[in-house]
Structure formats: structure tokens, C-alpha cells
N, C-alpha and C positions, 0 to 999 in steps of 0.2 A: 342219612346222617351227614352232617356238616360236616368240611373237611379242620375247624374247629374243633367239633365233637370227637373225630376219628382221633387225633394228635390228641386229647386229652385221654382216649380209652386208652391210648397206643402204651402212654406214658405210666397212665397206674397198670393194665397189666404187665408191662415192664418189671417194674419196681414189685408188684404183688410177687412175680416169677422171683427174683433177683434174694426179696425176701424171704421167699420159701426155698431158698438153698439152692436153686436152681444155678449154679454157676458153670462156666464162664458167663453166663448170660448177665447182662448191668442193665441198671435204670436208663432210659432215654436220657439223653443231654448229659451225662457221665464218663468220663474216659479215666483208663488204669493212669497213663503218665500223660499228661497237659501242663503246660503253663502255660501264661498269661499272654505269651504269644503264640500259643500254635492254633490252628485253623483247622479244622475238619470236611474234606475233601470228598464228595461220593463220585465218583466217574464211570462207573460201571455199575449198570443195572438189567434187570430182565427178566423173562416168566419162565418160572419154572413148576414144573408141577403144578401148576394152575395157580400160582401164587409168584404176588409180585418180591423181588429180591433188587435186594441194592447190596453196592461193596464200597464202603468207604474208608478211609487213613488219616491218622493226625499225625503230621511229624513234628516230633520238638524237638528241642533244643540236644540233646542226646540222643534219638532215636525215632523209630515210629512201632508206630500203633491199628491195626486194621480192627474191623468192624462190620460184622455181617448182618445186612436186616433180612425180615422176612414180613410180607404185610399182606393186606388183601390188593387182587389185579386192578379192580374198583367197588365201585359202591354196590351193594347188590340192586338187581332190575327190581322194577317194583310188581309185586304177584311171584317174585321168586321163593321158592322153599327156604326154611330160616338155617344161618349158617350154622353147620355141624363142627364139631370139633373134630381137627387132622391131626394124626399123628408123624409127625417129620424128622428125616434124617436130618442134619446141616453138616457137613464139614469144609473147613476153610482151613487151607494149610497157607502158608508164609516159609519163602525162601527168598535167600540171598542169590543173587548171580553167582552159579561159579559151583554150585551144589549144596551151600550149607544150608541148613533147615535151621527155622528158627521156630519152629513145632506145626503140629496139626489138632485142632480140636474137632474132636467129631463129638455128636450129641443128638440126641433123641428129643424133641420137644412135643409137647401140644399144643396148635395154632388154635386158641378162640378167639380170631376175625381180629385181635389187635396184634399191634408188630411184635414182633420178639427180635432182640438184640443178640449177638454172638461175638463175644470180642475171641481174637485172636489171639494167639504171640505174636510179643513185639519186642521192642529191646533196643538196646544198644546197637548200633549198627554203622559202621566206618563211614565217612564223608564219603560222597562219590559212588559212593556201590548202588545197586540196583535190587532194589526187592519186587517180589513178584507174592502178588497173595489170589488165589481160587478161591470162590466160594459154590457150591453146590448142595441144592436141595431135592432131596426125594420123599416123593410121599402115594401113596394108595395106588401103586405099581408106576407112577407116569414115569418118563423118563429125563434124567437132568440133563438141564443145561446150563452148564457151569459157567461163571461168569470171571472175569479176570482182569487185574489193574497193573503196571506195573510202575514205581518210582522211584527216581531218582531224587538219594536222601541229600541237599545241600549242603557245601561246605561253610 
């Protein structure tokens, strides 16, 4: 599958998940709070449970925003078995420096082979502080390994 095709399945199963109630999860290329100037940032990624995970952030103008994905490691080999559907833990918590929590979403999803989106809490959050967001996936017993970003929001 072309890495076109992939970003096109990624997208409508997104949106299919997103409209079938499935929330916090969002459409690809969608964010809770954006303007016209904020930028979407991935810095932290890696495999977990045999599935590839990225952690990314948008800060605007007021606050930030995290965002969990979760997608296949690569394409599958060619003569390999056809992809099965996983059932996967994700949670990605979001904290301020200093102890405060600006929540945790945990969520049960079904991975069929396209990405699945997890936004976070986000929010308002003081110039100058430092948020810290985790993201961790578990699935069919493997063990995680959590991934983690931390930023510093601009004054």
C-alpha cells in the first residue's frame, strides 16, 4: 500500500471512529483549539506493542493541545498473514510542572491497520510553565513503552 493510500485509509478511519461516537478520538488534520497560527509539532515517537505511536502538540495562542496517534510499524512484508484487528489500551495523561494535572484520557480502541487519533487535555496554561504529556499503548499482553514530550508554552 502506498504511503498515499495509507494517509488516505488513516484519514477516513479516523473520521468513521470520530463519527461513530468514539471520542476523545478526532478526524486526522483536526484539532479541539487552533488558530491560524498555531503549528502542530510531533517530537516523540516509537513502538509499542508492536505498533507504531507518535505524541504530538499544538500551542496557540492561549494554551496547548496534545495528540496521540497510533498506526502500523510499516507496511506489512509481502506473503505476510492479513492484518487482524487489536484491541488497545492508550492513555496519555497531560501535566503542568509543579503537579497540576490537566487530565488523563485512557480509552479502549480497535486498531484496523489505519491510525487512530487520541487528543488529550489541553487548556489554558500560563506563559512560561512547562507541560509534560505521556502517551502509552498496550495491547495482546506486550509491554509498553511510553513515550513522552515535554513544552515550554511561549510568552
Amino acid at each position: 500500500m502506498t504511503r498515499k493510500m495509507l494517509t488516505t485509509a488513516a484519514a477516513s478511519g479516523a473520521l468513521a471512529l470520530a463519527l461513530a461516537g468514539a471520542t476523545p478520538a478526532v478526524a486526522a488534520g483536526t484539532a479541539a483549539t487552533t488558530t491560524e497560527t498555531a503549528t502542530e509539532v510531533c517530537d516523540a515517537s516509537g513502538l509499542q506493542s508492536g505498533l507504531w505511536t507518535k505524541l504530538c502538540y499544538t500551542v496557540t495562542e492561549d494554551g496547548i493541545q496534545f495528540t496521540g496517534r497510533i498506526g502500523l510499524a510499516g507496511p506489512p512484508s509481502p506473503g505476510s498473514p492479513p492484518l487482524r484487528t487489536k484491541l488497545v489500551d492508550a492513555v496519555l495523561t497531560t501535566d503542568i510542572e509543579g503537579g497540576e494535572s490537566l487530565g488523563t484520557v485512557q480509552q479502549s480502541l480497535l486498531f484496523r491497520a489505519t491510525t487512530l487519533e487520541i487528543a488529550g487535555y489541553g487548556g489554558t496554561v500560563p506563559c512560561g510553565s512547562t507541560v509534560t504529556a505521556t502517551f502509552s499503548v498496550a495491547a495482546d499482553g506486550w509491554y509498553t513503552h511510553p513515550i513522552s514530550t515535554s513544552v515550554v508554552v511561549p510568552c
